[in-house]
C-alpha positions as CSV (number, residue, x, y, z in Angstrom):
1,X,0.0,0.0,0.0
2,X,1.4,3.6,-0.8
3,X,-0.2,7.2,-0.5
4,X,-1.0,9.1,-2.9
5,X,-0.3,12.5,-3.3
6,X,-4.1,14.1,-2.2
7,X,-4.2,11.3,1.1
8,X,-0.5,13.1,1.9
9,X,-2.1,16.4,1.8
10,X,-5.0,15.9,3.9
11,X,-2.9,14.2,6.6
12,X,-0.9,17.4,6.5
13,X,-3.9,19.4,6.6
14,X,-4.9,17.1,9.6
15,X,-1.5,17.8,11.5
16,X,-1.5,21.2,11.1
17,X,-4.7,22.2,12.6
18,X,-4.1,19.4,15.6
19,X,-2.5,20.0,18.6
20,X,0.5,17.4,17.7
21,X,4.0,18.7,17.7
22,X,5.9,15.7,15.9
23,X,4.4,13.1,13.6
24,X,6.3,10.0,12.2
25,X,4.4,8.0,9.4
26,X,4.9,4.9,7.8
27,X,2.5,3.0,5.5
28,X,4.3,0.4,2.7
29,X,7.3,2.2,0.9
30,X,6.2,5.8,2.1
31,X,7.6,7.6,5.2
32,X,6.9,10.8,6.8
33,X,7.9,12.9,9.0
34,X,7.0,16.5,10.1
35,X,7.6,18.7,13.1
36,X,5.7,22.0,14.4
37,X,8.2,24.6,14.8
38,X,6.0,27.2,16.4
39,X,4.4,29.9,14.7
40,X,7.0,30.1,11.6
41,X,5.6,26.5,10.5
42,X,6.4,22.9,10.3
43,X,10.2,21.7,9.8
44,X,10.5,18.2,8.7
45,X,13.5,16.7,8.3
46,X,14.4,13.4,6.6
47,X,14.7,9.9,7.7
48,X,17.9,9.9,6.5
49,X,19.9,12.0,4.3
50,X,21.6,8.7,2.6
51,X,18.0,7.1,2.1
52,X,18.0,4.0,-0.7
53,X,15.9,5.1,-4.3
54,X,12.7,5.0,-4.1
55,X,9.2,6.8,-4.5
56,X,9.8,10.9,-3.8
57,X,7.4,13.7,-3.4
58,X,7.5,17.1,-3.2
59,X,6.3,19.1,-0.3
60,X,7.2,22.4,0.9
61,X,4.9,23.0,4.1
62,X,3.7,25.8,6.0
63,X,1.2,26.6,8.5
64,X,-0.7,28.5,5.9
65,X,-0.8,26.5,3.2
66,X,0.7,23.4,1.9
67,X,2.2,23.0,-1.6
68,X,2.5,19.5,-3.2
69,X,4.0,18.5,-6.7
70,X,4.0,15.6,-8.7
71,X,7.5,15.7,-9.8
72,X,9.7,12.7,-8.3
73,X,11.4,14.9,-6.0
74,X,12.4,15.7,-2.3
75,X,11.0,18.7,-0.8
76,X,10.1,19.8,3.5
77,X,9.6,15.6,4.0
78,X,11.7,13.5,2.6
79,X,10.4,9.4,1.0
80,X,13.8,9.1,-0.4
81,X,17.1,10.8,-1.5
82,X,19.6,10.0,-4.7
83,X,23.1,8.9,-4.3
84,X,23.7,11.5,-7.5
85,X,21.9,14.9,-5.8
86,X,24.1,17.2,-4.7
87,X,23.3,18.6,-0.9
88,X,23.3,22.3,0.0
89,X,24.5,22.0,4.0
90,X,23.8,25.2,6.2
91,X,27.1,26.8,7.1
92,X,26.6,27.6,11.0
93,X,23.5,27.0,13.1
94,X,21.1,29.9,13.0
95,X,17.6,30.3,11.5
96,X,17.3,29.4,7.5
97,X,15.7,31.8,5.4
98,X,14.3,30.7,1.6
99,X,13.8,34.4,1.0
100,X,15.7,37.9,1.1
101,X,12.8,40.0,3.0
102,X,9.5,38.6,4.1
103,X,8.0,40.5,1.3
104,X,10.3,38.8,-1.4
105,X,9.7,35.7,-3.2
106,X,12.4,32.6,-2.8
107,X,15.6,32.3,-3.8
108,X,14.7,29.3,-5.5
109,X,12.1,26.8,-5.5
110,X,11.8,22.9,-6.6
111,X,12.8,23.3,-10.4
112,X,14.6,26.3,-10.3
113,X,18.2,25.6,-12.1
114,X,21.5,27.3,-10.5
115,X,24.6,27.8,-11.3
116,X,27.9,27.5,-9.0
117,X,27.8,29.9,-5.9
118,X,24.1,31.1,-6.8
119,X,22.1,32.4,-3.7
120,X,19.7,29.7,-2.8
121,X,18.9,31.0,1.1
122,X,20.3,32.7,4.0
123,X,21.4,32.0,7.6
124,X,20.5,34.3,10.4
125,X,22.8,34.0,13.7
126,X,21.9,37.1,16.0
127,X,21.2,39.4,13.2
128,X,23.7,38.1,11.1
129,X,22.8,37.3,7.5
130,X,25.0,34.7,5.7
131,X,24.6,33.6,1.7
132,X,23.6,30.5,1.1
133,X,25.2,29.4,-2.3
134,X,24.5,26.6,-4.5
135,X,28.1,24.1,-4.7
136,X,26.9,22.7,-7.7
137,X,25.1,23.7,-11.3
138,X,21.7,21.9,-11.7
139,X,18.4,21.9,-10.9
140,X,16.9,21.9,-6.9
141,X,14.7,19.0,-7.0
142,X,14.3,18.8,-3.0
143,X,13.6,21.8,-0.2
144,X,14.2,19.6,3.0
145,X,13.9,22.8,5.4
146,X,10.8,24.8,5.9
147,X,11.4,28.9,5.8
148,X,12.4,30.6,9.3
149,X,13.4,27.0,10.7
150,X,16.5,26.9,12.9
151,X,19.2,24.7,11.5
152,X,22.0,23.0,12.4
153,X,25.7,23.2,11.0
154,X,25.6,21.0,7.8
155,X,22.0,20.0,7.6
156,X,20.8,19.6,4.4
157,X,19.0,22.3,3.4
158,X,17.9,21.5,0.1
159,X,19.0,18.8,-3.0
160,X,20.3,19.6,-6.3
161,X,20.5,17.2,-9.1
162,X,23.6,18.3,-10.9
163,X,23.3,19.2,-14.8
């Protein structure tokens, strides 16, 4: 038995509005995972960052809204990662920003292509903004870190595929 794209989305829906704080998921070759980082949103982090191949689906998730795509790639939970993608590791511990300014959209999102050293996010350490830059040309085809969620030093922030 797997989940489909619309049963993931409704359990998300389901954890958002609940009082949970963690939830861990696992039903056939699907696993998910998803925590409540208070009002910023939901961090979710992966099962593991060297998971086997397998079935992949996008999710970027926020307590507003959640955005799902049917592209066979990582995003805020991870099902699976690819020996060949390319992680982008935060630099320090501090909160991760996708965007420049609140008002501004991403940096990137899954599909955007970057080059070497491209801005892809930004790491906030008492008021202290440092670049996030893509290592490798390609395209992102995983988000594994929800916007304003603290991170540690060389978590994987997001996945590139290379080009």
């Amino acid at each position: 038995m797997t989940l489909s794209i619309e049963e993931i989305r409704e359990v998300l829906k389901l954890f958002i509005d609940s009082e949970l704080q963690d939830l861990r998921l696992e039903i056939g070759d699907v696993r998910l995972a998803v925590r409540k980082s208070g009002a910023a949103g939901i961090a979710a982090q992966p099962f593991s960052p060297l998971a086997p191949p397998g079935q992949t689906v996008a999710l970027a998730v926020a307590a507003e809204s959640i955005e799902i795509a049917d592209a066979p790639v990582l995003a805020a939970t991870s099902l699976s990662v690819r020996e060949d993608w390319v992680a982008v590791t935060s630099p320090s511990v501090g909160v991760f920003y996708r965007r420049p300014a609140p008002d501004q959209p991403p940096f990137v999102e899954v599909g955007s292509v970057v080059a070497v050293d491209d801005p892809v996010g930004l790491i906030e350490v008492m008021k202290m903004f440092t670049g996030v830059a893509a290592p490798q040309t390609g395209r992102i085809v995983g988000i594994a870190v929800a916007d304003a969620t603290m991170v540690e030093y060389g978590q994987p922030l997001m996945y590139i595929e290379p080009a």
